[in-house]
N, C-alpha and C positions, 0 to 999 in steps of 0.2 A: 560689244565693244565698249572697251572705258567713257565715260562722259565727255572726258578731256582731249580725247582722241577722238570723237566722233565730231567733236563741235568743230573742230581743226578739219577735220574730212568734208563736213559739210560747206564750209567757207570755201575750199578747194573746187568740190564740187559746184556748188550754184554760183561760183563769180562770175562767169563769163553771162549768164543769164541776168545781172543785177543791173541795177540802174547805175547813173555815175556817182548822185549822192550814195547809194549802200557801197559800192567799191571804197569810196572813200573811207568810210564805217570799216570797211574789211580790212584794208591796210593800215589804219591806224590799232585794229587791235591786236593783229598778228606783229606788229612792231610793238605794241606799249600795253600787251596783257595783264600785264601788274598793275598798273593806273587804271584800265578800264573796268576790271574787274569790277573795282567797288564803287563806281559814276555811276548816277541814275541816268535814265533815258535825255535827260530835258541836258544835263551835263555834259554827256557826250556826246550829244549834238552840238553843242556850244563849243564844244572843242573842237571839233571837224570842221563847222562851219554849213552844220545843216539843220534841221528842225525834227524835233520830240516825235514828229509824227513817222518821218522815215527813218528813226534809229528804230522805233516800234516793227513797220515794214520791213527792216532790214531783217528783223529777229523773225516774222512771218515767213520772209521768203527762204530761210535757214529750216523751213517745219518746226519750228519753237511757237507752243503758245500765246506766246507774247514776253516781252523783254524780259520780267523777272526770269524765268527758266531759262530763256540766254544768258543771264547775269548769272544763275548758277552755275550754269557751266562754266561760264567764265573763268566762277570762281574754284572750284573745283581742278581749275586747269595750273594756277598759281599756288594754291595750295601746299605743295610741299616745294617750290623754288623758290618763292621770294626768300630774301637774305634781308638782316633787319634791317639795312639800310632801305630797302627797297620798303620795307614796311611802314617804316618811317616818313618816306615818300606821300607814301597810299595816305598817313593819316593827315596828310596837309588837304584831303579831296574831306573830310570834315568840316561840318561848319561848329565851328568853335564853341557857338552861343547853345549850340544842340547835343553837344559832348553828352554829357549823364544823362539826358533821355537817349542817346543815339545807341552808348554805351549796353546801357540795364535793357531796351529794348531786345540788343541782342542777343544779351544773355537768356532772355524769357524765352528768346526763340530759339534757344538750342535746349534747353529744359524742356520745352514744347514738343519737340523733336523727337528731340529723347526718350520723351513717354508716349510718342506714336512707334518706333520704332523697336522698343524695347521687344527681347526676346523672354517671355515668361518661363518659358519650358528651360530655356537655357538659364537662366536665374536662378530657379532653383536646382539646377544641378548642380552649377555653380557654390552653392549654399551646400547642399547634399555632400559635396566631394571634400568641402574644407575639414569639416569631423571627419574624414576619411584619412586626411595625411599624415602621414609620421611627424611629416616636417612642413613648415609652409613659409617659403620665401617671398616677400613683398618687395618688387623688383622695380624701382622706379627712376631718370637719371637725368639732369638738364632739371628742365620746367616741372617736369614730372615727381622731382624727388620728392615737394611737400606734398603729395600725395599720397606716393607712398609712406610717406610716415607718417599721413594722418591716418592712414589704414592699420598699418601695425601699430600705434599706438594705441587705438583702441580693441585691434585682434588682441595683444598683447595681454588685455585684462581678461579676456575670454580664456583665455591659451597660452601657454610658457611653450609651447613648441613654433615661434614666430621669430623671423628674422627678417629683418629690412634690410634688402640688399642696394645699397645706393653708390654714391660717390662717397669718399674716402681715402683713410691711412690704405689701406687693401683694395689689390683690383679686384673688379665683379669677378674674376674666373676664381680669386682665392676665395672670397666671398660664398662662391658657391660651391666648392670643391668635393663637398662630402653630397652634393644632391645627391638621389636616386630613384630608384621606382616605385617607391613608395610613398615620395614627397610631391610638394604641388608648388609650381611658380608661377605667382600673378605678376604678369610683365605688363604695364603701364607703359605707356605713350602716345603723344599725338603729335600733329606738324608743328616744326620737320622734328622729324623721327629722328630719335637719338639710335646713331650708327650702332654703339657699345650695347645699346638694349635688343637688338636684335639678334647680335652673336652671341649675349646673354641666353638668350632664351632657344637657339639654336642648338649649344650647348646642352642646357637642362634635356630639351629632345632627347639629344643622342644620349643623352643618360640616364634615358628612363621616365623621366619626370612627367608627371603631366600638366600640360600647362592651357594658364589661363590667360587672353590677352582682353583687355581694358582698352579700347583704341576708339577712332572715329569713324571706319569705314571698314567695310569687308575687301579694300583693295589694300587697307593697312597693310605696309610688311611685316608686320607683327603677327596677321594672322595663317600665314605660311608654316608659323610652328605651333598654331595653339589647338587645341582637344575642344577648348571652346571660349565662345568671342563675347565680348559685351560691348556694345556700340554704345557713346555719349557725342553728343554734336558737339565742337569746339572750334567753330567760325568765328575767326576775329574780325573785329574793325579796324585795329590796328597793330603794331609791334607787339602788343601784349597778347601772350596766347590768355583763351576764354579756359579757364579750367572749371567755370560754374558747373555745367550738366554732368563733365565728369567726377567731381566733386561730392555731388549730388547723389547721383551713381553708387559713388561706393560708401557714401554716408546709406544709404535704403538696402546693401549690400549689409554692411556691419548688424544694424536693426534685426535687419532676416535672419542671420545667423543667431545673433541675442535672445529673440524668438522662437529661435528652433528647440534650445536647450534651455527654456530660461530657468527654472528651478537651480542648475548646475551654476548658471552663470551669476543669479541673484546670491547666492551661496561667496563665490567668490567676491561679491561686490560689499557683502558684508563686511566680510574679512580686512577687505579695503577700507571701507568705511571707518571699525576699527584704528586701524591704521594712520590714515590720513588725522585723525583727531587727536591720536595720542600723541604726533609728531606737528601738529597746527599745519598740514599741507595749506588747508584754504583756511581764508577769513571766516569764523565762525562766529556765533552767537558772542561767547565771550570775551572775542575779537574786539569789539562792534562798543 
């Protein structure tokens, strides 16, 4: 059973058995799961009107460890419904003076995350399959799109067979019209899931493609069409999605592949190299 669905089961379950303060607890979060989500223990007792110690209890008598693992759930549960206004909300439950440790904190801890949960077998196949493709679409739409284009932008120097499929003059369906079975689509997203990236990658399916999905969770809808999945955490604090660990992700993604072939790919960077000098791309020495 989902996280978010179980936690909902269980409140249904054990309320008739709780005390009046945990009732209390129960009905404020089933009414205000968006705000509760991201309250520590001592907060949402203050809001109800009861004490640190029976928001704790209340999360005991649920079979939760103790309140953090209720707060995942929590959060878990809000996760792809809040609307930004509602995000917006959640980040007034900030203490302002604690913003950029509160902020980088959680970024570490979805980087953290990230490299417990990573799948290494899948990573390099991952790596394995991209020298495999005819074609490789880097499919990314919303929040997600400077990602994708910091992916192909550095596939790009690897590979002339790359295209970033994003927002545009062109819809994603012309975008991708010539896929086939021999190409590979990395479709990027996390909450909330861009709708268009999904039918994106739906598509590629039915046309052979194989695809790769970049997302937060194995309940992603993303991973309904992928061949194979790569997980980054991407818990916000606030309205702003976290795209750190995904970021991260596919920056240790690009490296791998650079590694795989590097004699081929030092070759071409030459070339660049070259290039970029004759024409002053960057600040150089006689720049300076």
């Amino acid at each position: 059973m989902k996280e978010s669905q179980d936690l909902i089961y269980r409140i249904n379950t054990y309320y008739k058995d709780m005390s009046k303060g945990q009732k209390v607890i129960a009905e404020y979060i089933l009414g205000n799961y968006d705000r509760a989500a991201f309250m520590t223990a001592s907060k949402l007792g203050k809001k109800v009107g009861v004490s640190e110690s029976t928001v704790v209890r209340f999360a005991n008598a649920l079979n939760y460890t103790g309140y953090p693992q209720l707060q995942k759930a929590l959060q878990e549960l809000v996760r792809n419904k809040l609307t930004t206004v509602q995000r917006i909300q959640m980040t007034s439950e900030l203490d302002q003076s604690m913003t950029i440790k509160s902020v980088l904190k959680s970024d570490m801890s979805n980087i953290r995350m990230t490299i417990d949960e990573i799948d290494n077998e899948g990573f390099e196949n991952i790596v394995d399959r991209v020298f495999l493709a005819e074609t490789i679409y880097v499919l990314g739409l919303r929040s997600a799109a400077p990602l994708a284009e910091f992916m192909g932008y550095y596939l790009s120097f690897m590979f002339s067979n790359i295209r970033v499929v994003t927002s545009g003059v062109n819809d994603i369906f012309e975008q991708t019209m010539h896929i086939g079975p021999k190409d590979l689509l990395i479709g990027i997203s996390f909450p909330r899931y861009a709708s268009r990236t999904i039918e994106a990658m739906e598509f590629a399916k039915n046309k052979g493609a194989e695809i790769v999905a970049i997302t937060d969770s194995y309940l992603s809808p993303l991973t309904n069409y992928a061949d194979y999945t790569l997980l980054a955490r991407s818990d916000m604090v606030s309205f702003v999605d976290s795209l750190v660990a995904p970021l991260s992700l596919i920056n240790a993604l690009i490296v791998a592949i650079s590694l795989k072939h590097k004699e081929d790919i030092s070759s071409r960077f030459s070339k660049l190299e070259d290039i970029w000098e004759k024409y002053n791309v960057y600040v150089g020495r006689k720049n300076q």
